[in-house]
Backbone as CSV, one residue per row, in Angstrom:
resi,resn,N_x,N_y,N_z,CA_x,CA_y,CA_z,C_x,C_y,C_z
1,UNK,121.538,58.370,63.106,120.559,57.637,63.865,120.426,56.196,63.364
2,UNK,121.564,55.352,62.836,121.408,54.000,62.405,122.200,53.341,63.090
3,UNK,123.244,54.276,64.228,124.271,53.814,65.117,123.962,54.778,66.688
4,UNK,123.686,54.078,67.290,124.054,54.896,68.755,125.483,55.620,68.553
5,UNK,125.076,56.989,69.408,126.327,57.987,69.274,126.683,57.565,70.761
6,UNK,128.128,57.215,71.204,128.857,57.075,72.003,128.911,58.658,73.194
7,UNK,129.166,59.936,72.499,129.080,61.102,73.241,128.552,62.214,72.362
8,UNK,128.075,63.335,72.752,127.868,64.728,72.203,126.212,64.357,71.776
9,UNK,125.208,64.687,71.248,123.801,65.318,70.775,123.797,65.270,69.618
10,UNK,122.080,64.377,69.627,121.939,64.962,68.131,120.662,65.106,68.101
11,UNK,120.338,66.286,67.377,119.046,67.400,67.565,119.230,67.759,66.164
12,UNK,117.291,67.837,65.786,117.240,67.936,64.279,115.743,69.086,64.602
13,UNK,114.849,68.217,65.470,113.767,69.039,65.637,113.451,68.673,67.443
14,UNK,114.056,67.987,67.580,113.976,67.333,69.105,115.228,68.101,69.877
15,UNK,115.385,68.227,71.448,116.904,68.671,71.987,117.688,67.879,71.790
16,UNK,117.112,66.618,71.932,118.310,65.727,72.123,117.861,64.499,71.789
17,UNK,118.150,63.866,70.443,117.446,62.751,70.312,118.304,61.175,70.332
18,UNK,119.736,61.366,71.595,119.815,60.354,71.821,119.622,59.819,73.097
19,UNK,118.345,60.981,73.493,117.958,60.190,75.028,116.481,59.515,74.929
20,UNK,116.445,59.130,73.474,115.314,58.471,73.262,115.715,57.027,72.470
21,UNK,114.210,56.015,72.658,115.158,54.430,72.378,114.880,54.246,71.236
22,UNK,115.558,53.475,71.195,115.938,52.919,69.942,114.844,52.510,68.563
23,UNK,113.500,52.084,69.028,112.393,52.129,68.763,112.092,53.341,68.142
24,UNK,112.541,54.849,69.463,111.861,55.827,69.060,112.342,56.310,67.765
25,UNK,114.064,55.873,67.814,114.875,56.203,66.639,114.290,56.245,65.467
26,UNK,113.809,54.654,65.630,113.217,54.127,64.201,112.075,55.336,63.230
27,UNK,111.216,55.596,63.992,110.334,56.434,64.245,110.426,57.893,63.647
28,UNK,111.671,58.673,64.497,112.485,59.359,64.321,112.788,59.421,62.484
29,UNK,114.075,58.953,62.551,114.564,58.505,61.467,113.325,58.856,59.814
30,UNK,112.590,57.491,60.038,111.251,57.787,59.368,110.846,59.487,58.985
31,UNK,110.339,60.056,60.195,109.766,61.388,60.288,110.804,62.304,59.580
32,UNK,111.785,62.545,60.248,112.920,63.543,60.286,113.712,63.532,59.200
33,UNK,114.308,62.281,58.238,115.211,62.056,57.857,115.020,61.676,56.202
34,UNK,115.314,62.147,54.756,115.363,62.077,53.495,116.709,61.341,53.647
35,UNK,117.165,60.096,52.830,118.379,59.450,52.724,118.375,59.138,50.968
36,UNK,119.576,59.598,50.556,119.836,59.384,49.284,121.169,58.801,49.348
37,UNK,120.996,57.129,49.111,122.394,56.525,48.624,122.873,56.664,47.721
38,UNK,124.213,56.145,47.341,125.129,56.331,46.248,124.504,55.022,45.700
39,UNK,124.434,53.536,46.663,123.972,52.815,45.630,122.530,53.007,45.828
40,UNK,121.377,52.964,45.056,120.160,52.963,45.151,119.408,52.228,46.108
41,UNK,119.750,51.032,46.740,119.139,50.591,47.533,117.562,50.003,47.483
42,UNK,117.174,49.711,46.173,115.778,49.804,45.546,115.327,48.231,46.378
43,UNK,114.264,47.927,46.379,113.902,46.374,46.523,113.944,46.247,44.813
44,UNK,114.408,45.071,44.673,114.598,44.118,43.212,113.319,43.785,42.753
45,UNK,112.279,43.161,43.253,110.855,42.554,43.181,110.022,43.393,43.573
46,UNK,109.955,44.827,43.545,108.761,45.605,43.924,109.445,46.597,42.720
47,UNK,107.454,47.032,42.408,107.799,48.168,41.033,107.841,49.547,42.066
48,UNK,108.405,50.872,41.348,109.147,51.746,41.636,108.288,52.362,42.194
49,UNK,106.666,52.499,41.689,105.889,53.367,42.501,105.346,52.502,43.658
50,UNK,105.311,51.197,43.507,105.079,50.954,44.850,105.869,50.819,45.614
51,UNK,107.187,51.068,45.676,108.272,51.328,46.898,107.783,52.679,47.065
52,UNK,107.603,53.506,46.379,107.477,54.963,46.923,106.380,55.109,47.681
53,UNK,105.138,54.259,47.482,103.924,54.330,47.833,103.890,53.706,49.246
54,UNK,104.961,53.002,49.393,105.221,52.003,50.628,106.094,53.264,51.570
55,UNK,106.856,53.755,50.890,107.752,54.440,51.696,106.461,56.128,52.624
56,UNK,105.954,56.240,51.675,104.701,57.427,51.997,103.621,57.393,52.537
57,UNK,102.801,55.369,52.677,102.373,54.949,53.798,103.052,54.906,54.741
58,UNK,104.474,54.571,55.346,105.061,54.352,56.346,105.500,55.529,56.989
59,UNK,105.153,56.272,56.116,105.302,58.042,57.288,103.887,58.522,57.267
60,UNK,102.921,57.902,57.170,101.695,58.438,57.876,100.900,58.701,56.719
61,UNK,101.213,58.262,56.046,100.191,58.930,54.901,99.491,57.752,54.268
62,UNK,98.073,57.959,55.194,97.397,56.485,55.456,96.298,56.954,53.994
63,UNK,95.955,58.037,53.078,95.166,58.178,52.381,95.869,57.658,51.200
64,UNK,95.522,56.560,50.019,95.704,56.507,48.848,95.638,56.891,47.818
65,UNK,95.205,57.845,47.785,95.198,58.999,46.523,95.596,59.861,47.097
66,UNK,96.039,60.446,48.317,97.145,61.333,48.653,98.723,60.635,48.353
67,UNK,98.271,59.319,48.740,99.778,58.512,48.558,100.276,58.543,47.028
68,UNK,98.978,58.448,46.309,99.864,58.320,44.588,100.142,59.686,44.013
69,UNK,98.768,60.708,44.501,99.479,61.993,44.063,100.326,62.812,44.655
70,UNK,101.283,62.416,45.466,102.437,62.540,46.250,103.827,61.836,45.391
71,UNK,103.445,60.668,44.972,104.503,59.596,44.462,104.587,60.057,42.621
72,UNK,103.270,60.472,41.817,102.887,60.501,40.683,103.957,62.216,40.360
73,UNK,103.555,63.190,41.726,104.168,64.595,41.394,105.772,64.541,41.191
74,UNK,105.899,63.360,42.422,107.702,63.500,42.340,108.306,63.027,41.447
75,UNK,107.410,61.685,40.570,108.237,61.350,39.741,107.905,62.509,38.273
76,UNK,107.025,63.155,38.051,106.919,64.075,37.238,107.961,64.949,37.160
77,UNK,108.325,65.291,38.598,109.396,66.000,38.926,110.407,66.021,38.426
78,UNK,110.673,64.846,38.454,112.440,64.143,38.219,112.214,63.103,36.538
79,UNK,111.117,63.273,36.136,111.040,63.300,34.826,110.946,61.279,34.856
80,UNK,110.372,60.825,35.283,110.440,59.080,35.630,109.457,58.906,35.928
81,UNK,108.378,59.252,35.247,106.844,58.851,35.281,106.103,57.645,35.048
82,UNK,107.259,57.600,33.535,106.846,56.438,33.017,108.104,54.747,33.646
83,UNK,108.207,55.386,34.513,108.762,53.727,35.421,108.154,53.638,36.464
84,UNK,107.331,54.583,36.612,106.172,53.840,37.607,105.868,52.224,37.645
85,UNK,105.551,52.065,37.139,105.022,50.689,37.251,106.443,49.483,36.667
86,UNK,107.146,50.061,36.586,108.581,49.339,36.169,109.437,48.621,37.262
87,UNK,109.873,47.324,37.310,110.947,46.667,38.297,112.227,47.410,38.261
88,UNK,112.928,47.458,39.052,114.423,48.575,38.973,115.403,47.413,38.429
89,UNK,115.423,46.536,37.626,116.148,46.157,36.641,115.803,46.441,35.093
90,UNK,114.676,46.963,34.869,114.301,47.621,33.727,114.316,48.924,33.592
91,UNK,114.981,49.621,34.718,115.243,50.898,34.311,116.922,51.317,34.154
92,UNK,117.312,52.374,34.030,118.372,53.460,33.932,118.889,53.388,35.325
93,UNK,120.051,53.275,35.667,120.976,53.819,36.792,120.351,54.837,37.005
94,UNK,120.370,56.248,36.128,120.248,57.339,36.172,118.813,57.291,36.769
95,UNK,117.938,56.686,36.240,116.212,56.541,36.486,116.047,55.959,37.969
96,UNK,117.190,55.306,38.244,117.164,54.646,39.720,117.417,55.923,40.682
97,UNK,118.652,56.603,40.387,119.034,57.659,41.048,117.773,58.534,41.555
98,UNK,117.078,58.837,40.366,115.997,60.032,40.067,114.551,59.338,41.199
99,UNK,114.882,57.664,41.451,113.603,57.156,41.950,114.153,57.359,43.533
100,UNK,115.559,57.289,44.033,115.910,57.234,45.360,115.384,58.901,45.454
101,UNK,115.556,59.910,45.002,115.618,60.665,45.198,114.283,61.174,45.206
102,UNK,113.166,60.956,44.691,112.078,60.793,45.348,111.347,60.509,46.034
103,UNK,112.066,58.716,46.799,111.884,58.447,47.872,112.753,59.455,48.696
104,UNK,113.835,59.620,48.677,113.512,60.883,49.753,113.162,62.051,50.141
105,UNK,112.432,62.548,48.986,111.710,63.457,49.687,110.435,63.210,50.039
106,UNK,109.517,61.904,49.840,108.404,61.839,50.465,108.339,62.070,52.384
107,UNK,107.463,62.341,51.656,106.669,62.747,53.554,107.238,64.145,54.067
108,UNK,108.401,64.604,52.771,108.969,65.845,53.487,109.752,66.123,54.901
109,UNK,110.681,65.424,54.712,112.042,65.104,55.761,112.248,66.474,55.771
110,UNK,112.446,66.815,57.314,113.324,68.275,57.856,114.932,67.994,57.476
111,UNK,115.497,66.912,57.044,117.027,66.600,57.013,116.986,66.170,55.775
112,UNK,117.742,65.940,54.520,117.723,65.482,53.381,119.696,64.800,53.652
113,UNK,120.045,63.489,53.681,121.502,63.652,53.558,121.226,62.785,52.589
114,UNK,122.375,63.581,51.644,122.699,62.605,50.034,124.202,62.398,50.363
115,UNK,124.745,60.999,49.804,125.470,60.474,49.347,126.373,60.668,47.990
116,UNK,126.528,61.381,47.453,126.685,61.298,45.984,125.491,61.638,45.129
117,UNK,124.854,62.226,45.384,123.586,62.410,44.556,123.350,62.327,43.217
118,UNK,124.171,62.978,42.637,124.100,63.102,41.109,125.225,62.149,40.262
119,UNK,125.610,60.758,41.479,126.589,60.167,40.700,125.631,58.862,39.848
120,UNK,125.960,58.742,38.688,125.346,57.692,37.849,124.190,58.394,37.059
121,UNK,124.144,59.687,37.356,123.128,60.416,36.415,123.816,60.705,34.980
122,UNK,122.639,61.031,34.143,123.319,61.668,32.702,123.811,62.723,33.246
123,UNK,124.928,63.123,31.885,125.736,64.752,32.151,124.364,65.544,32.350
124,UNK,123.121,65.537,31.124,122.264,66.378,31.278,121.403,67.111,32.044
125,UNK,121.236,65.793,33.190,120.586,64.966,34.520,121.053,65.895,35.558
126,UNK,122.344,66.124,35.205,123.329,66.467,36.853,122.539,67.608,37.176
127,UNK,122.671,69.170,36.045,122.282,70.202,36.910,120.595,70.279,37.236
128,UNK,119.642,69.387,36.408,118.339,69.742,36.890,118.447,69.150,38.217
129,UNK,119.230,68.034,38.572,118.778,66.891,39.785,119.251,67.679,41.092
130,UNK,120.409,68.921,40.491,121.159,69.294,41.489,119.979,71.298,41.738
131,UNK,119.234,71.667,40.952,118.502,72.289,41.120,117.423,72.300,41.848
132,UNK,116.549,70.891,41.603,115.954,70.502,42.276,115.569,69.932,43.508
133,UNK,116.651,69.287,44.013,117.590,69.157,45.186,117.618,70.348,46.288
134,UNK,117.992,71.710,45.564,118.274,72.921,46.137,117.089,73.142,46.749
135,UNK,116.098,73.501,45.236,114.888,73.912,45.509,113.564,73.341,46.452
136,UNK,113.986,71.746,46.473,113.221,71.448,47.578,113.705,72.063,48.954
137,UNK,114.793,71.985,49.222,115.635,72.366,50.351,115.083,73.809,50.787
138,UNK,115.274,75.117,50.087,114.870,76.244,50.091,113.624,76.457,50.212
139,UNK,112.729,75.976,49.128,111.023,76.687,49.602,110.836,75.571,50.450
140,UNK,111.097,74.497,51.194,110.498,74.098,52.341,111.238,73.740,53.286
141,UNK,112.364,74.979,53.471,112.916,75.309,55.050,113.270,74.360,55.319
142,UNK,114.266,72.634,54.684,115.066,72.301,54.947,116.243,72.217,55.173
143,UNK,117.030,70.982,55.347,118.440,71.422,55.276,118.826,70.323,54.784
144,UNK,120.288,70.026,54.211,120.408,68.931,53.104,122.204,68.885,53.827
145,UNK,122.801,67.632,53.965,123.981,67.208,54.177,124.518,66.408,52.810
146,UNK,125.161,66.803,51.569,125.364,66.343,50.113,127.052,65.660,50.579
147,UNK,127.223,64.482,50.526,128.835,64.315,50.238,128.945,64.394,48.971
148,UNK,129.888,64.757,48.343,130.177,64.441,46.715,131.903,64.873,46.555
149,UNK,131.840,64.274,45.012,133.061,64.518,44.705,132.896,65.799,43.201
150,UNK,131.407,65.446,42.750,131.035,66.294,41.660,131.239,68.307,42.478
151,UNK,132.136,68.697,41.841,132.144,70.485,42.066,131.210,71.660,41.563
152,UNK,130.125,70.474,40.716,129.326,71.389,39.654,128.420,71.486,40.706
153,UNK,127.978,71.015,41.830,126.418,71.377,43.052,127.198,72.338,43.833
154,UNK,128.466,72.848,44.026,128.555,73.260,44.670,128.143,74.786,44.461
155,UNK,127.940,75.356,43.421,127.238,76.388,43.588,125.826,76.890,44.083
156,UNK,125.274,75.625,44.257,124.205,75.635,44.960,124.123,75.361,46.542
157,UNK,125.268,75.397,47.147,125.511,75.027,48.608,125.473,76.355,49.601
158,UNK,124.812,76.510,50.409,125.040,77.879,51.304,126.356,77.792,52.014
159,UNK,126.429,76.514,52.561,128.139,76.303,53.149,128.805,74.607,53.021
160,UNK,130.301,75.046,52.768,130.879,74.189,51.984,131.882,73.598,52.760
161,UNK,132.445,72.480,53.035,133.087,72.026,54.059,134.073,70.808,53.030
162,UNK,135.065,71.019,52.997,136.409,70.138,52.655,136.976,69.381,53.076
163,UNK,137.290,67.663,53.268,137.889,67.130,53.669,138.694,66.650,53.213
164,UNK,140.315,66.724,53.429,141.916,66.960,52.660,142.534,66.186,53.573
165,UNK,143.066,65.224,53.504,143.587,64.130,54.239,143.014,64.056,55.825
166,UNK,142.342,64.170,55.819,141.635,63.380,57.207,141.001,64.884,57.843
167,UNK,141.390,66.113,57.380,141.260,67.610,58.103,139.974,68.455,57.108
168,UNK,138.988,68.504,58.073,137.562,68.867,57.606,137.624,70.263,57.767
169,UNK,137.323,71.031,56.816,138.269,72.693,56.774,136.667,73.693,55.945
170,UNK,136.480,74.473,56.496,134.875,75.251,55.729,135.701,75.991,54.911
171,UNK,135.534,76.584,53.624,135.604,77.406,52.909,134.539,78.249,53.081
């Protein structure tokens, strides 16, 4: 939903959400959609909890102490509490990773697609980030689209899909 689809549907919680405009996309997108880049994508000049706090007003979550104890749990979560109030040049790659990945799960996206998720994390990092990941997915009846090249999440995948010179093949 960041490109008009040329032919075929795309339905997440809607039938068909490319017979709606572009506007609605936006909207859409917002509601529906958790995005985890490979590169972090952080703003440079805003501290970490207030991108998150920005990102959790902009899906409706007009209360401020719902907004921080929303932003305060996830980073507890992912163990980056204390960069709350930190610019994303004073933190960790890894701490950046752990902050995208909290921005996407605010507001609780029905879609989670990661990029590389666990790339630029510590070795230590990989399997909690990739547990946690799961576990949001599972107790709240999402669904998660992971590209990676790491083989260690894949035990946590219900279904696994291969792409080998250009031919996308399910195992």
């Amino acid at each position: 939903m960041l490109l008009s689809a040329y032919e075929g549907r795309i339905s997440i919680t809607d039938p068909d959400l490319t017979q709606v405009s572009q506007k609605q996309w936006t909207r859409k997108r917002l509601e529906l959609l958790g995005f985890i880049f490979q590169d972090h994508q952080l703003l440079p000049d805003t501290r970490i909890g207030d991108q998150l706090e920005l990102v959790a007003k902009l899906k409706s979550e007009r209360d401020k102490a719902a907004r921080q104890a929303e932003v305060h749990s996830l980073m507890q979560d992912l163990g980056i509490e204390t960069s709350y109030a930190k610019y994303p040049r004073q933190i960790s790659g890894g701490q950046k990773k752990r902050a995208v990945i909290a921005r996407a799960f605010i507001g609780n996206p029905q879609l989670i697609l990661a990029d590389e998720p666990t790339a630029s994390l510590e070795p230590d990092r990989i399997q909690e980030i990739d547990q946690l990941i799961c576990k949001e997915v599972k107790s709240k009846n999402k669904s998660a689209i992971m590209v990676t090249h790491d083989r260690s999440i894949l035990p946590y995948m219900d279904t696994i899909y291969v792409l080998t010179h250009g031919t996308l093949t399910r195992l």
